[in-house]
C-alpha positions in Angstrom: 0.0 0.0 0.0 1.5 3.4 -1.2 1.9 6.1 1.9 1.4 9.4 1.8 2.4 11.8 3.9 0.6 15.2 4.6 2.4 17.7 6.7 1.3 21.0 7.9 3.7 23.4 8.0 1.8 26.0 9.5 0.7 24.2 12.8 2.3 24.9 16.5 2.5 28.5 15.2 4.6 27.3 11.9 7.2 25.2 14.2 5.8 22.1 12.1 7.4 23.4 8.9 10.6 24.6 10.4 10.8 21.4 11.6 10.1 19.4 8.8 14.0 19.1 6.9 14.9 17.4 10.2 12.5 14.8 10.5 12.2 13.8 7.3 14.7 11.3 7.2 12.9 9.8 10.1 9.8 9.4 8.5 11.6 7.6 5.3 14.0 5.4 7.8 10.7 3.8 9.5 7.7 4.3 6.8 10.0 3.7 4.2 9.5 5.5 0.5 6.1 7.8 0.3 4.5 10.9 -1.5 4.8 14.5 0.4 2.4 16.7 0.0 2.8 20.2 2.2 -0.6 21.9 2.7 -1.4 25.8 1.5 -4.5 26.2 3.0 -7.3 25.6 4.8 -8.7 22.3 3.0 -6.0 21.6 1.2 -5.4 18.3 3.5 -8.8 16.9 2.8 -8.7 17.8 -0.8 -5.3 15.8 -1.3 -6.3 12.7 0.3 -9.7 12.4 -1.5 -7.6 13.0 -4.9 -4.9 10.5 -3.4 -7.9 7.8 -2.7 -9.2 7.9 -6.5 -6.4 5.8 -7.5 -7.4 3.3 -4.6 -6.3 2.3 -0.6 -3.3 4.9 0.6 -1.9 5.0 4.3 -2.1 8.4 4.7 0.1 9.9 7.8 -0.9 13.2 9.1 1.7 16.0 10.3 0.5 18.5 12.6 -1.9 18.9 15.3 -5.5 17.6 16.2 -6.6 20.2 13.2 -4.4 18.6 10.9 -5.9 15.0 12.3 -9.5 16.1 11.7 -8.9 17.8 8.1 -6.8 14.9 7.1 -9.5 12.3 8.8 -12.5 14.5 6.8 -10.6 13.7 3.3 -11.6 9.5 4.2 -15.0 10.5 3.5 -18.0 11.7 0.9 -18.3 15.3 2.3 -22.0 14.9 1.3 -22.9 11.5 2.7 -19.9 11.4 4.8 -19.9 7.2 3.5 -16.1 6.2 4.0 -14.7 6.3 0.3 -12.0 3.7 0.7 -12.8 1.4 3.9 -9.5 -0.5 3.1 -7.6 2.7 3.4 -5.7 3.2 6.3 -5.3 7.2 8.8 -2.3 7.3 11.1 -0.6 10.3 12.4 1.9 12.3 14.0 1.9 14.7 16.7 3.7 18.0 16.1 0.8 20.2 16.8 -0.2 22.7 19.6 -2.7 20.3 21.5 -2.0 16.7 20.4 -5.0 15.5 22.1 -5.8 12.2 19.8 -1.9 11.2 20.6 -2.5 11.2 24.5 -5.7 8.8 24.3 -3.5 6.5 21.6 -0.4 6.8 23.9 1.6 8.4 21.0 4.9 10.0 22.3 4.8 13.9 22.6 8.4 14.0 20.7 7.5 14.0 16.5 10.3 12.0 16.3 9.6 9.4 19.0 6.2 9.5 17.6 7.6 8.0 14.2 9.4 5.1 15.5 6.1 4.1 18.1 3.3 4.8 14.7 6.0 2.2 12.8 5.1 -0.2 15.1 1.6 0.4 15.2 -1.1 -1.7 12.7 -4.5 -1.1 11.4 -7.2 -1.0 14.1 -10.8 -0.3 13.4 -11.9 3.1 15.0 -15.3 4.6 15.5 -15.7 8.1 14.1 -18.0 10.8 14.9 -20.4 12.5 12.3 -21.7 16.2 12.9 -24.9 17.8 10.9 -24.6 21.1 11.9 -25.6 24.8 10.9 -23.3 27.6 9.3 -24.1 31.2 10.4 -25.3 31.8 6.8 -28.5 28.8 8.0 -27.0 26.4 5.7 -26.3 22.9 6.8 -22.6 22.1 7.5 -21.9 18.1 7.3 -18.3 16.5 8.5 -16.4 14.1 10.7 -14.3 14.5 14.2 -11.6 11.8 15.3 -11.6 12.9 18.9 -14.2 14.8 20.7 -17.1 17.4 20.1 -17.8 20.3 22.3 -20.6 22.5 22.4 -21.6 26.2 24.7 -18.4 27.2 26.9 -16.3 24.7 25.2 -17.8 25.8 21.7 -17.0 29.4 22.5 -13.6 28.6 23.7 -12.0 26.6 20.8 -13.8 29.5 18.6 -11.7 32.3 20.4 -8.8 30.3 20.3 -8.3 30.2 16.7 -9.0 33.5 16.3 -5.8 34.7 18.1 -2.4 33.6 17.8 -1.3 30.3 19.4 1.5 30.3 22.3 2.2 27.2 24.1 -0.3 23.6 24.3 -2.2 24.5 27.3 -2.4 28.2 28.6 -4.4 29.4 25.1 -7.6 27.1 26.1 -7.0 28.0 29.5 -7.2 31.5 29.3 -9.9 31.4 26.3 -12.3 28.9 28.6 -11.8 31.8 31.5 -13.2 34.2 28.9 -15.7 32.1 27.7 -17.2 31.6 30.8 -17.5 34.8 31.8 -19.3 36.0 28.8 -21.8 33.4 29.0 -25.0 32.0 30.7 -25.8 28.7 31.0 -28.1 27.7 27.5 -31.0 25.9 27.8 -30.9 23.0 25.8 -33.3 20.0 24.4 -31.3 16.9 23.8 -32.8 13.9 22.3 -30.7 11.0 22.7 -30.4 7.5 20.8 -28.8 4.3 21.7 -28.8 5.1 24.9 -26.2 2.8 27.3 -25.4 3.9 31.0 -22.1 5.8 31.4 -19.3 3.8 33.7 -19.3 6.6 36.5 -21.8 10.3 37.6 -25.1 10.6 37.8 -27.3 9.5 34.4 -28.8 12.0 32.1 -32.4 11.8 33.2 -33.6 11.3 29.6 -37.8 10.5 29.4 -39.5 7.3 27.3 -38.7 8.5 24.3 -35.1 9.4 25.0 -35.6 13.4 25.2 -34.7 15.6 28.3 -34.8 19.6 29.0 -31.8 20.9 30.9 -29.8 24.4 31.2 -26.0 23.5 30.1 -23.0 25.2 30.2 -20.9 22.6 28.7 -21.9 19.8 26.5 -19.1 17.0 25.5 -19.7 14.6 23.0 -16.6 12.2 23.3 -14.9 9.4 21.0 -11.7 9.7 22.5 -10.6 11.0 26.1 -8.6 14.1 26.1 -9.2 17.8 24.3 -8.3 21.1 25.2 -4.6 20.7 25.6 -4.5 18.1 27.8 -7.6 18.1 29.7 -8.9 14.2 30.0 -12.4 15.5 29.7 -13.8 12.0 29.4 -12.1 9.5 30.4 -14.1 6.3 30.2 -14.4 7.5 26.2 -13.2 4.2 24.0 -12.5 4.9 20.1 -14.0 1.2 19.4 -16.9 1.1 21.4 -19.5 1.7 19.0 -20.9 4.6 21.2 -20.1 8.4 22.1 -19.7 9.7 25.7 -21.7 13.0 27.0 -21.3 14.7 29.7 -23.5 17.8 30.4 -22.6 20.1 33.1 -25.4 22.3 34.2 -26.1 25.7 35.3 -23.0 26.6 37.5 -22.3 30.1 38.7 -19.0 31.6 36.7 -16.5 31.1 39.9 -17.5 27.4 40.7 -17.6 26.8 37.5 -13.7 28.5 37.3 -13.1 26.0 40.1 -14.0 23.3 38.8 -11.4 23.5 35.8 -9.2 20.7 38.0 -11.8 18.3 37.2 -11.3 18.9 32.8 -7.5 18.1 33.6 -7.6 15.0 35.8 -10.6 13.3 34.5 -13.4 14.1 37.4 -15.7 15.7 35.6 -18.1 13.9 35.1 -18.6 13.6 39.3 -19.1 16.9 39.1 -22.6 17.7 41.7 -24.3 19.6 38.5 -22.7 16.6 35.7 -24.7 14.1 34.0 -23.6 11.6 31.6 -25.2 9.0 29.5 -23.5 6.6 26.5 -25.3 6.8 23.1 -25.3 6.5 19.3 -26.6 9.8 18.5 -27.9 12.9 20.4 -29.9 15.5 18.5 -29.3 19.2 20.2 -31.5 21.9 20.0 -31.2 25.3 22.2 -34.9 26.1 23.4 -34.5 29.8 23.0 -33.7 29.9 19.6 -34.8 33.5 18.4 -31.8 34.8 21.2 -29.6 32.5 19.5 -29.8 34.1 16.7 -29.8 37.6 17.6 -26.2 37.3 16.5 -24.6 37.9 19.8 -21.6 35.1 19.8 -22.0 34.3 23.7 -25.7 33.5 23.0 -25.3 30.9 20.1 -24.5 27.4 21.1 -21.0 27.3 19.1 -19.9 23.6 18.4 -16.1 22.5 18.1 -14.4 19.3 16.6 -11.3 18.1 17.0 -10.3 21.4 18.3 -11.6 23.6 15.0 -14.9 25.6 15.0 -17.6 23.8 12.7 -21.1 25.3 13.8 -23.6 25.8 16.0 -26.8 24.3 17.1 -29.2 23.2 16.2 -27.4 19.9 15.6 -27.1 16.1 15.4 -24.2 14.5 16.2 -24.0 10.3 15.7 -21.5 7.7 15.9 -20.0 5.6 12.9 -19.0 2.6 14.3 -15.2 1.4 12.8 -15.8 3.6 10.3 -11.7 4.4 9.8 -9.0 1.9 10.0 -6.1 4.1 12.5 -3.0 3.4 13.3 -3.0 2.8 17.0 
């Protein structure tokens, strides 16, 4: 199977390029010969590996942060239908990014070079993906994947102001964006209808009616595949990538300093104990925000803004699903 690599150069605030010349020659030592391609822009990555998947299967190795991951990941599938195009091809990456979130959950090494040697070593494992039917802030619909975890309200916001200001470091850009973000926001009141519903491992359940719908104000909503976003906060740590099933947690109306306080809990995995936290296993959850004339008064705190992976990709009213072993990784 041929291998290409795609490599963004401008990811950690461009260190990824700089870095490149250097570990080139360890990508061709362990993965052997493949085809470079060096992205421009914005969708460049997706474009390439749809092009590269005409000809048939590729390992395609990403190079550059969870961004790059979910870019890269989105070019595996019809943008439309969001079908996998080649189910025999095969994802893998390496982390050289600013949060390299997917690489903690896989137990990738933080080191790009490290990271090389321990994906060599890795094989094809079937991996759930998660699908998002979102809407754009022109009302259209907006359709794609995420590898690793969906976030919606204070989280939403946060990854939004993030990438609109420039990136210093893994961890303190979230942090001081989610302290923003919380203070120019109220909690949203949401209507959630779930499907598939399993019990979580640990917290108190999402108190969901018969037909698997519930009302509750929110100020965080995570929609987990995988275990850690944020820069390193293990937001849901009972998440599996091969369960068939996403992980939410909701965490309700909490004042803006408890709610400060209670960042330990994102970082060490407690969250979901969390007094105001409920969580719930599913295979879909429809969101909906029950004021949504204020929503779309077009004040950004007011919206319910959706991330992916770490990139902004819409707001609500949403559905997001799982696709079981849609993707064959490298893990």
């Amino acid at each position: 199977m041929q291998t290409l690599v795609i490599v963004n150069p401008a990811s950690a605030a461009g260190r990824t390029g700089a870095r490149w010349a250097a570990l080139e020659p360890h990508f061709r030592q362990q993965l052997g010969a493949f085809d470079l391609v060096m992205t421009q822009r914005t969708g460049h990555a997706a474009e390439a590996v749809r092009q590269a998947l005409v000809d048939g299967p590729r390992r395609v190795i990403a190079v550059g942060g969870d961004g790059t991951n979910h870019e890269v990941g989105n070019g595996f599938f019809d943008p439309e239908t969001l079908a996998p195009l080649r189910p025999d091809a095969v994802f893998g990456f390496v982390t050289a990014g600013t949060g390299c979130d997917l690489g903690r959950t896989v137990g990738m090494p933080r080191d790009s070079a490290a990271a090389v040697a321990w994906l060599a070593q890795r094989h094809p494992q079937q991996t759930d993906v998660l699908a998002l039917d979102l809407q754009r802030d022109d009302g259209s619909r907006a359709r794609r994947v995420a590898l690793n975890i969906v976030t919606a309200g204070v989280g939403g916001l946060t990854c939004k102001l993030v990438n609109e200001r420039p990136k210093f470091g893994a961890t303190l850009p979230f942090l001081l964006a989610g302290v923003e973000a919380v203070v120019r926001t109220r909690p949203w009141r949401l209507r959630l209808r779930v499907s598939g519903q399993a019990s979580a491992d640990e917290g108190m359940p999402l108190p969901v009616d018969a037909a698997g719908e519930v009302t509750l104000d929110a100020r965080y909503l995570v929609l987990a595949n995988a275990r850690f976003n944020g820069g390193g906060m293990q937001i849901a740590r009972r998440a599996q990538l091969d369960d068939g099933l996403l992980d939410a947690i909701t965490l309700g109306a909490i004042p803006d300093v408890p709610l400060l306080f209670a960042t330990r809990g994102f970082y060490d995995g407690s969250i979901a104990l969390h007094a105001r936290a409920r969580t719930t296993r599913a295979s879909a959850i429809e969101v909906a925000l029950v004021d949504a004339a204020a929503a779309a008064s077009g004040d950004e705190a007011t919206a319910l803004h959706f991330e992916a992976d770490g990139e902004p990709c819409g707001s609500a009213p949403g559905r997001v699903w799982v696709l079981p072993a849609a993707l064959r990784m490298l893990r």
